[in-house]
N, C-alpha and C positions, 0 to 999 in steps of 0.2 A: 504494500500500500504506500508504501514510505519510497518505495524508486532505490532501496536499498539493496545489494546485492549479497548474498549468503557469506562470504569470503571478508567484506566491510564489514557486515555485523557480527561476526567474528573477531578481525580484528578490534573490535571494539571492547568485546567481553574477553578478548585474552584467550579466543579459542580457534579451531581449523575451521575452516568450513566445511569440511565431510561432518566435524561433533555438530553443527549447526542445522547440517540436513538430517543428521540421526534424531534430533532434538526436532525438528519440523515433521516427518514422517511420524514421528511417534516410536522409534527403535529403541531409543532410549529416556528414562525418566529425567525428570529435570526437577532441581532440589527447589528450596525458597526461594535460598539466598543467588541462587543461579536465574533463577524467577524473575527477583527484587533487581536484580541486574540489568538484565534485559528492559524490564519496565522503565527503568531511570535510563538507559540509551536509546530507548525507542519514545521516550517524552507520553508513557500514557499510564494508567494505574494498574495493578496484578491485577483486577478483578478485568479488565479486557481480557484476560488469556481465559476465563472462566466465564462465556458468554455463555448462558445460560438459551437464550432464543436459537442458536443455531442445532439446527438436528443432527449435525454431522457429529458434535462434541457430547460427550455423557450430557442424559435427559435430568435433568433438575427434580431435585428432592421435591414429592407433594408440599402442597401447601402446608398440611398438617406439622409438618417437621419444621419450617421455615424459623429461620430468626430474626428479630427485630433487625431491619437496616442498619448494615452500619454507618459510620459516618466515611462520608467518600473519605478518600485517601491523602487529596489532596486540599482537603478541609485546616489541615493544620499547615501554618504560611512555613514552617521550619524543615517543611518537608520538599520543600516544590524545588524545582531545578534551579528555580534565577536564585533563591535567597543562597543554594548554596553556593553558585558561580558568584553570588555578589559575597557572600564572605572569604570568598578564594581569594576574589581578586583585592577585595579590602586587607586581608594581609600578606599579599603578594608587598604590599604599598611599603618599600624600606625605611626610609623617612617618618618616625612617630610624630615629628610635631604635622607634620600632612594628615599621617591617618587621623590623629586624636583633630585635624580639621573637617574634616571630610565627615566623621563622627559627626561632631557638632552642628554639624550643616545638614544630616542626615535628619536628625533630632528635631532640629528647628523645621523644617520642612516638616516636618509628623508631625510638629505642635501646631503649626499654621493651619496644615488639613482639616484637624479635629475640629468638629463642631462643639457648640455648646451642651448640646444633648448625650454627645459622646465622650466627653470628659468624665462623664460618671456623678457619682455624689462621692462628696468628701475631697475632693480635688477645685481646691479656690480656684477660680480664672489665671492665668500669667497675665503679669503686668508689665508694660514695658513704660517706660519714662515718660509716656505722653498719657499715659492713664491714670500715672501717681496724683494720689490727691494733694490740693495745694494745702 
């Protein structure tokens, strides 16, 4: 789907492309963490390899059995591809007085964004110099 060929996504995961068609055919099983791999190089969640709709793949547990949804995968932000490419490359950044700016600048953009509603309770508004009272 991806325009990828068996040999690139291989090299990707550290493997031949013959284990890549064993693992496509079905020859051989394929672990989690081999799983979890694949998913972070292919940019989509595990639960794609487990499409339940398609007839070709094992038929889905009755309903009887089901479990409460889980929460997607990519529900939590520490999990997603950019935050990890963005904390690579934030300490790729040799120079601490840079990163410890970049930070700052990071922070202060998140405080701009948030709404008033979003703040929360118990969190006073920031104040900046033109809102201190005289």
């Amino acid at each position: 789907m991806l325009g990828l060929s068996q040999e690139k996504l291989g090299e990707a995961i550290g493997l031949t492309f013959q284990q890549v068609q064993k693992y496509e055919r079905g020859a051989n099983r394929i672990g989690a963490s081999r799983l979890h791999e694949l998913s972070r190089v292919l940019d989509v969640p595990v639960a794609f390899f487990f499409d339940d709709t398609d007839p070709v793949r094992a038929p889905a547990i009755p309903g009887g059995f089901a479990e409460p949804p889980a929460e997607p995968f990519d529900s939590d932000p520490l999990r997603k591809r950019e935050t990890v490419e963005l904390v690579e490359a934030y300490y790729t950044i040799e120079d601490t007085a840079v990163r410890r700016r970049l930070f700052d600048l990071a922070k202060a953009l998140a405080a701009e964004g948030e709404s008033p509603a979003r703040k929360g309770p118990g969190r006073p508004p920031k104040r900046t110099p033109r809102q201190d009272p005289a």
